[in-house]
C-alpha positions in Angstrom: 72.7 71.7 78.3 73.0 75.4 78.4 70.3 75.6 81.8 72.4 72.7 84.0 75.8 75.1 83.2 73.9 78.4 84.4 72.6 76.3 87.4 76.5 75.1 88.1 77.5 78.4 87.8 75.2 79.7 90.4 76.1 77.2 92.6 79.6 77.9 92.5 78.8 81.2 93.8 76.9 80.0 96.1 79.3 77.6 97.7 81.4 80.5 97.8 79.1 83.2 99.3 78.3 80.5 102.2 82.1 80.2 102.9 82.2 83.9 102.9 79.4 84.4 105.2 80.7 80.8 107.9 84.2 82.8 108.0 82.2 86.2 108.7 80.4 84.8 111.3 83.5 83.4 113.1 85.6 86.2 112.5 82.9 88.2 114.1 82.6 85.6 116.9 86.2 85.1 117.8 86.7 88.9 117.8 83.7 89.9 120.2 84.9 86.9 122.6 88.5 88.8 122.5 87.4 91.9 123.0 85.7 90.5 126.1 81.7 90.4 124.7 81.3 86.8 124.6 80.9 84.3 121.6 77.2 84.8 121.0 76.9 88.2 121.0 79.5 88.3 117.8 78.0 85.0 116.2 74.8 86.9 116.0 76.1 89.6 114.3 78.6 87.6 111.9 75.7 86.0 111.0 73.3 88.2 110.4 75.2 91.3 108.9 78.0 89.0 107.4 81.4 91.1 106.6 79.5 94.4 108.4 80.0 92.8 111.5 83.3 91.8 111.4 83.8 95.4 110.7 81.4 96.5 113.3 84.0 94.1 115.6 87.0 95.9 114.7 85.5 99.4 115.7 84.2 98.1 118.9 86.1 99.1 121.7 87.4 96.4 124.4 86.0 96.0 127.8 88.8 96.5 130.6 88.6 93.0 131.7 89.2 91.4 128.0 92.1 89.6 126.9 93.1 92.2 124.1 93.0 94.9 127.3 95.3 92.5 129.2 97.3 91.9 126.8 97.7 96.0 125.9 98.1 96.3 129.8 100.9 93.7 130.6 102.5 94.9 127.0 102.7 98.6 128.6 104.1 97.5 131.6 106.9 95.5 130.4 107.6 98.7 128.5 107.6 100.7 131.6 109.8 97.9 133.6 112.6 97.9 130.2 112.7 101.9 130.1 113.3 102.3 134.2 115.9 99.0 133.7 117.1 101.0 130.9 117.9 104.5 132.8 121.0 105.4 133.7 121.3 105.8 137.3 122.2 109.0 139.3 
Protein backbone atom coordinates (compact mmCIF):
# COMPACT_ATOMS: atom_id res chain seq x y z
CA UNK A 1 0.00 0.00 0.00
CA UNK A 2 2.70 2.31 1.08
CA UNK A 3 4.87 1.76 -2.62
CA UNK A 4 1.54 2.49 -4.98
CA UNK A 5 1.21 6.04 -2.77
CA UNK A 6 5.02 6.92 -3.31
CA UNK A 7 4.49 5.95 -7.03
CA UNK A 8 1.26 8.40 -7.06
CA UNK A 9 3.09 10.89 -5.55
CA UNK A 10 5.81 10.80 -8.08
CA UNK A 11 3.55 10.93 -10.64
CA UNK A 12 1.90 13.93 -9.57
CA UNK A 13 5.08 15.61 -9.95
CA UNK A 14 5.51 14.44 -12.80
CA UNK A 15 2.32 15.50 -14.52
CA UNK A 16 3.27 18.71 -13.17
CA UNK A 17 6.96 19.06 -14.29
CA UNK A 18 5.61 18.01 -18.00
CA UNK A 19 3.08 20.98 -17.87
CA UNK A 20 5.95 23.06 -16.70
CA UNK A 21 8.30 22.13 -19.33
CA UNK A 22 4.94 22.15 -22.56
CA UNK A 23 4.27 25.86 -21.20
CA UNK A 24 8.23 26.56 -21.26
CA UNK A 25 8.56 25.43 -24.54
CA UNK A 26 5.74 27.61 -25.85
CA UNK A 27 6.52 30.48 -23.99
CA UNK A 28 9.85 30.18 -25.44
CA UNK A 29 8.36 29.63 -28.96
CA UNK A 30 5.80 32.39 -29.02
CA UNK A 31 8.45 34.85 -27.77
CA UNK A 32 11.31 34.01 -30.44
CA UNK A 33 8.48 34.21 -33.20
CA UNK A 34 7.64 37.89 -31.74
CA UNK A 35 10.86 38.94 -31.48
CA UNK A 36 11.07 38.07 -35.17
CA UNK A 37 13.36 34.48 -34.83
CA UNK A 38 10.84 32.20 -35.92
CA UNK A 39 8.89 29.38 -34.06
CA UNK A 40 11.48 26.63 -34.23
CA UNK A 41 14.33 28.36 -33.20
CA UNK A 42 12.47 29.12 -29.67
CA UNK A 43 10.74 25.54 -29.53
CA UNK A 44 14.10 24.20 -29.58
CA UNK A 45 15.28 26.03 -26.86
CA UNK A 46 11.88 25.82 -24.67
CA UNK A 47 12.41 22.46 -24.97
CA UNK A 48 15.58 21.66 -24.32
CA UNK A 49 16.59 24.25 -21.54
CA UNK A 50 12.98 24.48 -20.22
CA UNK A 51 12.41 27.85 -18.06
CA UNK A 52 16.29 28.98 -19.11
CA UNK A 53 15.04 29.63 -22.39
CA UNK A 54 12.16 31.45 -21.85
CA UNK A 55 14.61 33.53 -19.93
CA UNK A 56 17.20 33.39 -22.49
CA UNK A 57 13.99 34.86 -24.79
CA UNK A 58 13.36 37.69 -22.70
CA UNK A 59 17.13 38.98 -22.88
CA UNK A 60 17.23 38.43 -26.50
CA UNK A 61 17.09 41.51 -28.34
CA UNK A 62 14.46 41.92 -31.35
CA UNK A 63 15.33 41.92 -34.96
CA UNK A 64 14.25 45.35 -36.74
CA UNK A 65 11.72 43.73 -38.88
CA UNK A 66 9.84 41.87 -35.80
CA UNK A 67 6.46 42.63 -34.62
CA UNK A 68 7.64 43.81 -31.03
CA UNK A 69 10.01 46.38 -33.17
CA UNK A 70 6.92 47.48 -35.10
CA UNK A 71 4.98 47.72 -32.58
CA UNK A 72 7.83 49.94 -30.40
CA UNK A 73 8.18 51.89 -33.81
CA UNK A 74 4.56 52.83 -34.68
CA UNK A 75 4.11 53.37 -30.59
CA UNK A 76 7.03 56.14 -30.87
CA UNK A 77 5.60 57.68 -33.65
CA UNK A 78 2.17 58.18 -32.56
CA UNK A 79 4.06 59.80 -29.61
CA UNK A 80 5.84 62.09 -31.90
CA UNK A 81 2.51 62.90 -34.00
CA UNK A 82 0.39 63.75 -30.29
CA UNK A 83 3.49 65.94 -28.90
CA UNK A 84 3.82 68.17 -32.46
CA UNK A 85 -0.45 68.10 -32.35
CA UNK A 86 0.07 69.04 -28.84
CA UNK A 87 2.53 72.27 -29.34
CA UNK A 88 1.29 75.44 -29.18
CA UNK A 89 1.82 77.27 -32.29
CA UNK A 90 3.96 80.37 -32.93
Amino acid sequence: MTASLIVAAIGSKAFWLLYLWLASAWAASSLSDRKGYGEKVGLGTGLVLSVIGVLIWLVIPAKSTSIASQRKLRKEHEEAAEAEAAAPQA
